[in-house]
PAMI-496013 format. One record per residue (C-alpha): residue number from 1; residue in one letter; x, y, z. Coordinates in steps of 0.05 Angstrom, whole numbers, plus 5000, padded with zeros to 4 digits. Example, Ala and Ser with C-alpha at 12.3 -4.5 7.8 and 13.67 -1.06 7.14 Angstrom:
BEGIN
+-----+--------+------+------+------+
: num : residu :    u :    v :    w :
+-----+--------+------+------+------+
:   1 :      a : 5246 : 4910 : 5156 :
:   2 :      s : 5273 : 4979 : 5143 :
+-----+--------+------+------+------+
# end
This chain:
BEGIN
+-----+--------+------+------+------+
: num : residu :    u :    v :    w :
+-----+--------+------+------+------+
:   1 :      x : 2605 : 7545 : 4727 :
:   2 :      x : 2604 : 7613 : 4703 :
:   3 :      x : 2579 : 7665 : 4765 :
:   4 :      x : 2537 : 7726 : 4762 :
:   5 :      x : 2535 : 7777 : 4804 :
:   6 :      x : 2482 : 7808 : 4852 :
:   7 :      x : 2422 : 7834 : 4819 :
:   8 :      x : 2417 : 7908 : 4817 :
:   9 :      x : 2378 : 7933 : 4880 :
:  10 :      x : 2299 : 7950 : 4848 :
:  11 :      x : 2246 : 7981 : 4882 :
:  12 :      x : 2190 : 7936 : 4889 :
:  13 :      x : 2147 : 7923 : 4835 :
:  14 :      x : 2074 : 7900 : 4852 :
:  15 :      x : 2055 : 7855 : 4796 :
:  16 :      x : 1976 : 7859 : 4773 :
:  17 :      x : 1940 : 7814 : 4733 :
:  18 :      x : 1922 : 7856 : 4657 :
:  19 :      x : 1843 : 7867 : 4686 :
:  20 :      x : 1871 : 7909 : 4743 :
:  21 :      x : 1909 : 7955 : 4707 :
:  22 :      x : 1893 : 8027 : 4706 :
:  23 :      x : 1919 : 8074 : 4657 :
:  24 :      x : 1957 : 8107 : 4709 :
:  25 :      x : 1985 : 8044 : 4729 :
:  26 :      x : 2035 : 8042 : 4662 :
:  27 :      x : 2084 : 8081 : 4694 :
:  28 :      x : 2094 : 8039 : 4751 :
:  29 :      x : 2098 : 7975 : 4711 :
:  30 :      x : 2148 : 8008 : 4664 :
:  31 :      x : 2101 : 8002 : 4598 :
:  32 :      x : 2146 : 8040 : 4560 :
:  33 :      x : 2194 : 7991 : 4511 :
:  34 :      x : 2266 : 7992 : 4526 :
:  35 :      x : 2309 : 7996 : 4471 :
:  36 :      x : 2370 : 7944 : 4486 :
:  37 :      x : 2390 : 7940 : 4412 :
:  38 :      x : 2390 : 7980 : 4355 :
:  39 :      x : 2317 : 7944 : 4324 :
:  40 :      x : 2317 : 7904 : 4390 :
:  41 :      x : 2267 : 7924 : 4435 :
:  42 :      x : 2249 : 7895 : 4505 :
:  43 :      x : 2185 : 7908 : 4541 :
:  44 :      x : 2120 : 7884 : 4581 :
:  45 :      x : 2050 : 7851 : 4550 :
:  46 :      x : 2016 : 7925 : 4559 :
:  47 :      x : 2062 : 7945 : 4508 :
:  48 :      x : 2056 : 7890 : 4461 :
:  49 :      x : 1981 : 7894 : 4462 :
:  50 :      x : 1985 : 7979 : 4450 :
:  51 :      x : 1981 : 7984 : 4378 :
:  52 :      x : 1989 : 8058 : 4375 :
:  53 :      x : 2066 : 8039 : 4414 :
:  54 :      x : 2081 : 7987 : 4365 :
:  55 :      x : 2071 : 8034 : 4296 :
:  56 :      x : 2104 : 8083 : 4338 :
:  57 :      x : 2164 : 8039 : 4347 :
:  58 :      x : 2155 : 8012 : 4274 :
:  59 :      x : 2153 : 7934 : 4308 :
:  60 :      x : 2148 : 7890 : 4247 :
:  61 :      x : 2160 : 7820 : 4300 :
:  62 :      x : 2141 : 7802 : 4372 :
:  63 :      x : 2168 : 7750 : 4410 :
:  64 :      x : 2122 : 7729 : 4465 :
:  65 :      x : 2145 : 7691 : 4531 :
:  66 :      x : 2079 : 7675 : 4571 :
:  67 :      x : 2044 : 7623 : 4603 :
:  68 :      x : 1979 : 7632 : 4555 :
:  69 :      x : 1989 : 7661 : 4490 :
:  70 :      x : 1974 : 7743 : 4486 :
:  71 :      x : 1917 : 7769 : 4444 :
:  72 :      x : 1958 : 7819 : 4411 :
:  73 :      x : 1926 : 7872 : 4365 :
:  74 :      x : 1882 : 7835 : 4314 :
:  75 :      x : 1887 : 7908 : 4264 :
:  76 :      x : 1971 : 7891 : 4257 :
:  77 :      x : 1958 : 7817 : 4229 :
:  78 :      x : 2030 : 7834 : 4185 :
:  79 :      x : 2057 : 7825 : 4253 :
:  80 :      x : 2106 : 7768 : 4249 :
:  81 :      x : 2097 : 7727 : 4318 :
:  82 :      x : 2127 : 7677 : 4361 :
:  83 :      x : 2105 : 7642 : 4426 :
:  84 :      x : 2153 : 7610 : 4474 :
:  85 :      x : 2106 : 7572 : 4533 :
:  86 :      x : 2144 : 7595 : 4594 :
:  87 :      x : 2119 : 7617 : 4664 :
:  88 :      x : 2164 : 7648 : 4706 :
:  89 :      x : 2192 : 7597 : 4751 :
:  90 :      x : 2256 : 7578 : 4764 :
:  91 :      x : 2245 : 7509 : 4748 :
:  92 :      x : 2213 : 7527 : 4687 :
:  93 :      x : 2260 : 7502 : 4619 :
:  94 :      x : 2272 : 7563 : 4580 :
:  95 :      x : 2330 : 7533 : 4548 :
:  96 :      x : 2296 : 7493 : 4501 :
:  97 :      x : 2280 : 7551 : 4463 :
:  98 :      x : 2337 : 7590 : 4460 :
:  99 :      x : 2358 : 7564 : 4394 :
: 100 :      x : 2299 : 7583 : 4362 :
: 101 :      x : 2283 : 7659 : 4397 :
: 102 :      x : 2357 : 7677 : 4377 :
: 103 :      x : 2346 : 7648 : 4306 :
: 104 :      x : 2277 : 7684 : 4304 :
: 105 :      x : 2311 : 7750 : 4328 :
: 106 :      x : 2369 : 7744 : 4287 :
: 107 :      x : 2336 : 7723 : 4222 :
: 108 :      x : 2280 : 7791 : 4227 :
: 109 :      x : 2341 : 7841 : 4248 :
: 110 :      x : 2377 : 7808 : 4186 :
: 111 :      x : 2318 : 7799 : 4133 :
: 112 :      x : 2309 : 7871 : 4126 :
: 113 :      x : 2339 : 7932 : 4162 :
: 114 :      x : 2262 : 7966 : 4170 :
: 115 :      x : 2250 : 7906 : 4218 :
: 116 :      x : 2243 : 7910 : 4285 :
: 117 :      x : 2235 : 7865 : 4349 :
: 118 :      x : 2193 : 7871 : 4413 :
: 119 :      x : 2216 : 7813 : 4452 :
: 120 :      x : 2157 : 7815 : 4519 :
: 121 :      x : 2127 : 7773 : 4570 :
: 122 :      x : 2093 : 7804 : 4633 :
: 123 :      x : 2133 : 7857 : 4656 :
: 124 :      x : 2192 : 7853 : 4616 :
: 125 :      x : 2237 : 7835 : 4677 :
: 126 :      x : 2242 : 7762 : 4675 :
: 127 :      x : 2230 : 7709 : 4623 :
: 128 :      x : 2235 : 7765 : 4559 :
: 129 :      x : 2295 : 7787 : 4591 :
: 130 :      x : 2332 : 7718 : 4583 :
: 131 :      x : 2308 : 7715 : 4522 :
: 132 :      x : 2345 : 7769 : 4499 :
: 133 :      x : 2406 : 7757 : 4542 :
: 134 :      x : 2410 : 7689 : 4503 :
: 135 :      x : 2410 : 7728 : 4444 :
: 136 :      x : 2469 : 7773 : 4462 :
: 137 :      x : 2512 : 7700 : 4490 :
: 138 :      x : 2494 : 7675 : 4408 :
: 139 :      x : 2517 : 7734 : 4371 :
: 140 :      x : 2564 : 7787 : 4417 :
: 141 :      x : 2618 : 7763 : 4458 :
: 142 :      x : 2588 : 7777 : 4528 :
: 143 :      x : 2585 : 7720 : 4578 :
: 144 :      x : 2527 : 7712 : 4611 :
: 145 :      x : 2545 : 7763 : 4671 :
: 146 :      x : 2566 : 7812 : 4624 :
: 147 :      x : 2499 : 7796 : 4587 :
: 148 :      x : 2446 : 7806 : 4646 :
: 149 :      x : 2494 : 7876 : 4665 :
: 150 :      x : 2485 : 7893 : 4589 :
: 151 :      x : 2403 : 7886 : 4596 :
: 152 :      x : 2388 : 7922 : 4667 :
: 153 :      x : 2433 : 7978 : 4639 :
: 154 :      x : 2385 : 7982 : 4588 :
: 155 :      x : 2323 : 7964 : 4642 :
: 156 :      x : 2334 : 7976 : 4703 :
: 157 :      x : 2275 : 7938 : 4723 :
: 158 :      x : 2307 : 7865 : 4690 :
: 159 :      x : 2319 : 7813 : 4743 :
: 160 :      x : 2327 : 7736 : 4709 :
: 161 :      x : 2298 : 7695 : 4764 :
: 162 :      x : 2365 : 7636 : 4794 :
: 163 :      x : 2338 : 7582 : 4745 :
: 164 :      x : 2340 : 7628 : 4687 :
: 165 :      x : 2412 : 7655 : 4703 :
: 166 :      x : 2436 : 7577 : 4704 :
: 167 :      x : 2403 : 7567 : 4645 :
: 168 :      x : 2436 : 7618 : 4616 :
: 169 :      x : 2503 : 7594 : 4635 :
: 170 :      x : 2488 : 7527 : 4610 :
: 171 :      x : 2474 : 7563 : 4545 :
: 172 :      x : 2537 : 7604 : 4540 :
: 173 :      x : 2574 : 7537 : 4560 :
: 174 :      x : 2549 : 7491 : 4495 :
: 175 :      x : 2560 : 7552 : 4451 :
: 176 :      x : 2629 : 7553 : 4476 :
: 177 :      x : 2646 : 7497 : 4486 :
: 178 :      x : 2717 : 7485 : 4521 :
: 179 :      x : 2772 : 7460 : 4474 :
: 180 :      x : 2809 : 7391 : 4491 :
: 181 :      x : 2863 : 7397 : 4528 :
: 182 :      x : 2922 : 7391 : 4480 :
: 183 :      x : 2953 : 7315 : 4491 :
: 184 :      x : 3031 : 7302 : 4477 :
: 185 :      x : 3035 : 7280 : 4405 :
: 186 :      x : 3096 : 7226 : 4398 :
: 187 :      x : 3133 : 7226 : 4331 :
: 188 :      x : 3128 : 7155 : 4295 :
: 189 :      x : 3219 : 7153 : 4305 :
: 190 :      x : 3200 : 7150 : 4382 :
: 191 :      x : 3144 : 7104 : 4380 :
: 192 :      x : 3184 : 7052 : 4337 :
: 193 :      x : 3242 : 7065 : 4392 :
: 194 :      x : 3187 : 7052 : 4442 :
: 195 :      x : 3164 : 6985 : 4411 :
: 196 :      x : 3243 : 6967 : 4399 :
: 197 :      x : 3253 : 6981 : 4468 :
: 198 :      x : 3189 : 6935 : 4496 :
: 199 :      x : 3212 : 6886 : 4448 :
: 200 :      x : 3291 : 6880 : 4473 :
: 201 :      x : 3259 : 6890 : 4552 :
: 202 :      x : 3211 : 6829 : 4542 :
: 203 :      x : 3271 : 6787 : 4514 :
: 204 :      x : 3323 : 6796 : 4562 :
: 205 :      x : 3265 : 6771 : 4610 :
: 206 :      x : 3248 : 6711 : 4571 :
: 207 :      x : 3337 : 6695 : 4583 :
: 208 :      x : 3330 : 6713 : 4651 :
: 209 :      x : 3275 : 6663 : 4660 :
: 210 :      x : 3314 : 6613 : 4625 :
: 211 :      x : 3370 : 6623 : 4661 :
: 212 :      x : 3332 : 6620 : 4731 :
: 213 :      x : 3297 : 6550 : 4715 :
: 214 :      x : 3365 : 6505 : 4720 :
: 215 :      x : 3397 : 6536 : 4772 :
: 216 :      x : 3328 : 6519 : 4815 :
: 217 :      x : 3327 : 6453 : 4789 :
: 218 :      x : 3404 : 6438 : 4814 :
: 219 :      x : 3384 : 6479 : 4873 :
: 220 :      x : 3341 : 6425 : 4884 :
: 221 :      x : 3381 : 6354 : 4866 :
: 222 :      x : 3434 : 6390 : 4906 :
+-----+--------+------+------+------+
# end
């Protein structure tokens, strides 16, 4: 089992539901997108809902990683959208989509170089933040330590909750999976010596036997 280490120390973040916010609350939360990739972009739902941020960032797909789904800006319907059903718990199965946020990500950044990708879900510390960690285990050669130390130096804020991080690992672990280990291949000279051998062992047994069975019978009339 691959091991991470310690989270980065944060400050604490007091998470509010979307009615609370204030405008002078974005700060706090960290509304502004963090750019993790060239065309990759991680951030929070405040974000993905701002449509004057997402021109501004020229975000042609969103990947969304909420418990409901967002109502994201009805005036950008060329957005190109996907929904993964996760809340953030660490018994939550993110995994199960991993396949298909990396394939979504990778097909946009690949379709057409004026693409770009807001991958969000709350705050952008959590479940979005796997998400793109996944993508980085698919198509770099981090491991998932490597990965999560990639994304916080890119967001401080990012924190994968323990399930998430195993998840992760399990992820890394069937994209690479470890080879066989390598067993002894005999030539076809040494296995015919080897059945010449068992042959000539089992016959000088079958004499010995013979042998044995008068001597215990005079044994016996003696």
């Amino acid at each position: 089992m691959l091991a991470f280490s310690a989270p980065r120390a944060q400050s604490s973040l007091v998470v509010k539901t979307a009615a609370s916010i204030r405008p002078g609350d974005r700060l706090i939360l960290g509304r502004t997108a963090s750019l993790i990739l060239p065309r990759l972009y991680l951030a929070n739902l405040f974000t993905a809902q701002d449509e004057e941020q997402l021109v501004a960032l020229g975000i042609t797909h969103v990947v969304s990683v909420m418990e409901q789904p967002p109502k994201l800006p009805k005036s950008m319907p060329q957005l190109r959208t996907l929904y993964v059903p996760v809340a953030d718990a660490a018994n939550a199965n993110l995994l199960k989509y991993m396949d298909e946020t990396t394939e979504f990500i990778k097909d946009a950044l690949t379709e057409n170089e004026q693409n770009r990708v807001l991958v969000h879900c709350l705050v952008g510390m959590s479940r979005s933040a796997t998400v793109v960690c996944a993508y980085l285990l698919a198509t770099t050669p981090m491991n998932p330590e490597e990965a999560v130390g990639f994304v916080v130096s890119r967001r401080c804020i990012v924190s994968p909750n323990a399930g998430f991080r195993r998840q992760l690992e399990k992820y890394y672990a069937r994209l690479h999976p470890k080879p066989p280990k390598d067993e002894p291949q005999l030539s076809r000279g040494i296995l015919h010596r080897i059945r010449l051998w068992r042959r000539a062992a089992a016959s000088r047994k079958k004499i010995t036997d013979d042998l044995r069975i008068p001597n215990a019978s005079s044994e016996i009339l003696a």
